[in-house]
C-alpha positions in Angstrom: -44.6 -6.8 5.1 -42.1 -6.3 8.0 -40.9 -9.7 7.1 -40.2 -9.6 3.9 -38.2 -6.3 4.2 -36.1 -7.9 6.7 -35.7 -10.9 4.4 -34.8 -8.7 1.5 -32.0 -6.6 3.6 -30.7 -9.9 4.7 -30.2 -10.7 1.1 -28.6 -7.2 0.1 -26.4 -7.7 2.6 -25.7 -11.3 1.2 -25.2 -9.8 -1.5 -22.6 -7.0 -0.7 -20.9 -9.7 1.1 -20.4 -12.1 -2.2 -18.9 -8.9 -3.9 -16.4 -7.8 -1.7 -15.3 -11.6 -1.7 -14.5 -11.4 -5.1 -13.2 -8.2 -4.9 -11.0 -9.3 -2.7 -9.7 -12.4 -4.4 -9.5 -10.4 -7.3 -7.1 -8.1 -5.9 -5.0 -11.0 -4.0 -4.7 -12.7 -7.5 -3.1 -9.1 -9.0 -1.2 -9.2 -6.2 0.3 -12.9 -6.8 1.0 -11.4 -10.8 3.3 -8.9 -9.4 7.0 -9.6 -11.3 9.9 -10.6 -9.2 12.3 -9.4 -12.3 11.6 -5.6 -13.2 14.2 -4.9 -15.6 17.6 -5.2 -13.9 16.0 -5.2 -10.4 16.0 -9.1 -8.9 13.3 -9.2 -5.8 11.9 -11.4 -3.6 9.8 -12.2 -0.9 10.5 -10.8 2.5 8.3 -10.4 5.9 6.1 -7.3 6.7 6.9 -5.5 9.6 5.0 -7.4 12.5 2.6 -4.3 12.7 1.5 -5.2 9.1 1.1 -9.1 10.4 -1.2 -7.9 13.3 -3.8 -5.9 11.5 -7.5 -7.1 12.4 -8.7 -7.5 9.2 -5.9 -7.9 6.3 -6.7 -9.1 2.8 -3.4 -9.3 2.0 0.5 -7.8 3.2 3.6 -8.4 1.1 6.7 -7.2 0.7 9.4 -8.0 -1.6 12.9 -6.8 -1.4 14.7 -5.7 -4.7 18.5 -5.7 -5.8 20.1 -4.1 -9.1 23.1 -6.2 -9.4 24.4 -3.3 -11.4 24.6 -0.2 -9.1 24.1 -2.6 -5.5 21.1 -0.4 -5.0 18.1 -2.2 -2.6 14.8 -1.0 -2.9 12.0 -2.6 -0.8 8.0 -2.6 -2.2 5.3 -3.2 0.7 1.4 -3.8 -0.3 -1.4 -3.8 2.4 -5.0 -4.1 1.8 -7.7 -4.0 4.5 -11.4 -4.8 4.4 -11.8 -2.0 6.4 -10.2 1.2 5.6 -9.8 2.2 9.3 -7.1 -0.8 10.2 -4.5 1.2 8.1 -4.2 3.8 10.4 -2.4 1.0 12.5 0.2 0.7 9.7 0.7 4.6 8.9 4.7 5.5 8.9 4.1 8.0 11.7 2.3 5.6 13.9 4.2 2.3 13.1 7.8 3.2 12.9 8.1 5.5 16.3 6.5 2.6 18.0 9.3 0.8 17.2 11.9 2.7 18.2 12.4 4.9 15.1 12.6 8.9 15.1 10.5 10.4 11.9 13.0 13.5 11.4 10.8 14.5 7.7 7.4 14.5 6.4 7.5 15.9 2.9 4.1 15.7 0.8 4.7 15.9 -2.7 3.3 14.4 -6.3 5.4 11.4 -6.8 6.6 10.4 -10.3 4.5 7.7 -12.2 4.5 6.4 -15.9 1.0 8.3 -16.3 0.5 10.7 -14.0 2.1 12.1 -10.4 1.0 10.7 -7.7 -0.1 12.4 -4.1 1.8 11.2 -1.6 4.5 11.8 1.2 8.1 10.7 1.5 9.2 10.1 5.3 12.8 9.9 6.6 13.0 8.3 9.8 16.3 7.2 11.7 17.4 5.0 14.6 19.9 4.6 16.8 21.0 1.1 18.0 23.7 -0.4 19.6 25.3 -1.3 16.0 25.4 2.5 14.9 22.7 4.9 13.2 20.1 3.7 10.5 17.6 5.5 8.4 15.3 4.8 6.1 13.2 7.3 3.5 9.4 5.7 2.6 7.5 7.0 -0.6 4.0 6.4 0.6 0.8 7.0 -0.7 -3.3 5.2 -0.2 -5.0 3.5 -2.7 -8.9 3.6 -2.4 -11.5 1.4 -4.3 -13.1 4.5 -5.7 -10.0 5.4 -7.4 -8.6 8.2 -5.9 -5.2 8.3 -4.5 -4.2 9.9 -0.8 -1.2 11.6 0.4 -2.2 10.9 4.1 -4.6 8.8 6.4 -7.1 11.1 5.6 -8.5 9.1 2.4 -8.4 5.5 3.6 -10.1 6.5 6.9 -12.9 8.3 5.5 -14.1 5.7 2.8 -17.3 5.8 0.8 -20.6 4.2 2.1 -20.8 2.0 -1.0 -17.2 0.8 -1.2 -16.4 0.6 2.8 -16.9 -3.2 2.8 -13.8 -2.9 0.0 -11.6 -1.4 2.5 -8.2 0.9 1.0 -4.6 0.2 0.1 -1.5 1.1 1.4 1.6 1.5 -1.0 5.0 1.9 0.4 8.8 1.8 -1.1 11.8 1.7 1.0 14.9 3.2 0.1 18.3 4.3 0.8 19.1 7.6 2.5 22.5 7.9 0.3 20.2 7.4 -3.1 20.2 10.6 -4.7 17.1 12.3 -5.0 16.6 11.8 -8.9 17.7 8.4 -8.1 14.8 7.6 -5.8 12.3 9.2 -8.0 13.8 6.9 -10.8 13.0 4.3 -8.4 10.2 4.5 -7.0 8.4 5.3 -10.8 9.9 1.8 -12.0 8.3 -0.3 -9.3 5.8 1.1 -9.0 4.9 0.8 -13.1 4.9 -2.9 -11.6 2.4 -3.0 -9.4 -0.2 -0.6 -11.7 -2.3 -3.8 -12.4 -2.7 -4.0 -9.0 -4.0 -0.8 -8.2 -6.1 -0.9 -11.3 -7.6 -4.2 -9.6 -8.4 -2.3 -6.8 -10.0 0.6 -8.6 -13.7 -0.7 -8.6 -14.8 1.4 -11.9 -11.9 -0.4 -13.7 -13.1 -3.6 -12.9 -16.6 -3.1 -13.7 -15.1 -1.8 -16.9 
């Protein structure tokens, strides 16, 4: 009898293991879809911070830089998904940019604007000081977690669900300009990130069982 429970939690495990493989691939794939042409904004590939590169167990980090030709306006979109939820705290504005020199001077939680719906998050304003002069960047930022839900902090992605922990949790981030007006960056941000709703939808289990 003890045998053949041990056999049978061997293949659960198996089993859990085969499904958050494919959930994974699934969301890498929705990741690959994302456009490099959103209306007039060109983008293309660019490097994740090397904080992003280091985490222990990434599915995937992207980002992809984006011009309008029009205004000269750059907008920057960063994706990263972890198996486990935990390994985002590594890549969490407040922890990742002081560590690299970078002074957060704003931390400003607020419903960011979407096609659908707002979205929880938090818009951070760091700045730096280099031999070259003064820089500063704002990040929308908000966590995406296989359940669905959406996070305005670490909170969210660190305490995951039992039954999706194996999935892991998102991290969504846009980069923008600190003379952008405010409206302006709200326009934004609720442009790209129209773009990349296929990807959270892939990582929305309930959607995919759907």
């Amino acid at each position: 009898l003890l045998l053949g429970l041990l056999v049978l939690a061997a293949l659960r495990r198996v089993g859990r293991a085969a499904d958050a493989n494919a959930y994974h691939a699934r969301v890498r794939e929705a990741v690959a879809m994302l456009p490099k042409r959103i209306g007039e904004w060109k983008g293309h590939d660019v490097e994740v911070p090397p904080a992003a590169a280091r985490l222990p167990r990434p599915n995937l980090a992207v980002g992809r830089e984006f011009t309008n030709p029009s205004t000269g306006e750059h907008a920057t979109l960063r994706i990263v998904q972890c198996r486990d939820a935990r390994d985002l705290s590594l890549y969490y504005p407040p922890v990742q940019y002081p560590a690299n020199g970078w002074t957060l001077r704003e931390a400003k939680p607020r419903h960011l604007p979407a096609l659908m719906a707002a979205i929880p998050g938090t818009v951070y304003r760091f700045t730096k000081q280099s031999a070259e002069g003064s820089n500063e960047v704002l990040i929308y930022n908000f966590f995406a977690r296989p359940d669905g839900s959406i996070e305005s902090g670490p909170a969210g992605a660190l305490q995951a669900d039992t039954h999706t922990q194996a999935l892991g949790a998102a991290q969504f981030q846009i980069l923008l300009g600190p003379t952008m007006a405010k409206d302006r960056r709200d326009e934004v941000f609720r442009t790209l990130i129209a773009a990349a709703l296929p990807v959270m939808d892939a990582l929305c289990v309930e959607e995919a069982e759907a």
